[in-house]
C-alpha positions in Angstrom: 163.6 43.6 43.5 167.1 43.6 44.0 166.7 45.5 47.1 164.3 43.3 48.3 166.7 40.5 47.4 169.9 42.1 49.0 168.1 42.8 52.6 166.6 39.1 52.7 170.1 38.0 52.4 171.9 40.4 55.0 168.9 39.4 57.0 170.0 35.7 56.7 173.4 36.5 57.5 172.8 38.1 60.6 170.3 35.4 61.5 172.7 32.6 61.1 175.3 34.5 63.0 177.2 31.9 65.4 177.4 34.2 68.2 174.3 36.0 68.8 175.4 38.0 72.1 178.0 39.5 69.9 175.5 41.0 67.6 174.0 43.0 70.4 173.2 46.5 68.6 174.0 45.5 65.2 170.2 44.5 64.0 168.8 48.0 65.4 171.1 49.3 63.7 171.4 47.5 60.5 167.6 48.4 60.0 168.4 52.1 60.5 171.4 52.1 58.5 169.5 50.4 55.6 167.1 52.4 55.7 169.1 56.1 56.1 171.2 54.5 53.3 168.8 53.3 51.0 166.7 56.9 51.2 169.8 59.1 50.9 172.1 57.1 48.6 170.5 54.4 47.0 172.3 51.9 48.7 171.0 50.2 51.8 172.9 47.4 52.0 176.1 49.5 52.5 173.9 51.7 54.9 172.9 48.3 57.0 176.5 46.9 57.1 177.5 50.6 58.8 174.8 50.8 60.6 175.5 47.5 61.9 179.0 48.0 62.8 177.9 51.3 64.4 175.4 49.8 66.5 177.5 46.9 68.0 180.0 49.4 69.0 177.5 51.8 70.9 176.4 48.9 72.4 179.5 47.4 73.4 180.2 51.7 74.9 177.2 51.3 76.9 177.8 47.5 78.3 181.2 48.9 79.1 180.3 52.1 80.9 177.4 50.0 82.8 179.9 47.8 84.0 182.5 50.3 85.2 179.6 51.8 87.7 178.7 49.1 88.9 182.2 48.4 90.2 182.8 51.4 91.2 182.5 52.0 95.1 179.5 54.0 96.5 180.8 57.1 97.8 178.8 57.7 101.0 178.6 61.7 102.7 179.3 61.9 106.0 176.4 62.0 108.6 176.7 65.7 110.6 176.5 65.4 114.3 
């Protein structure tokens, strides 16, 4: 119950979150976390809130890297004649 009680309210948390492009990553893996946590440790919450944190920054590593290649210039091969 007090599980159950503890992931309804980290649930609410993240669904009242203010900026919502900002949590890009974090519910995947919040839900992973919680899980891994709560099956290894006995404490899913704490597993959530890493998993959270973990998740917005791979996301924000991907975002990043997508945009660096995308500016970057095409290098084209010369045509032999």
């Amino acid at each position: 119950m007090k599980t159950i009680f503890a992931c309804a309210v980290l649930a609410l948390g993240i669904a009242l979150s203010t900026a919502a492009a900002d949590a890009k990553g974090c519910i995947k893996g919040a839900v992973v976390g919680g899980v891994a946590g709560h099956y290894t440790v006995h404490h899913g919450v704490i597993g959530a809130a890493v998993g959270c944190y973990i998740g917005h920054r791979e996301a924000k590593r991907a975002a990043r890297q997508k945009e660096l290649q995308r500016h970057q210039p095409q290098q084209t091969q010369p045509q032999p004649q």
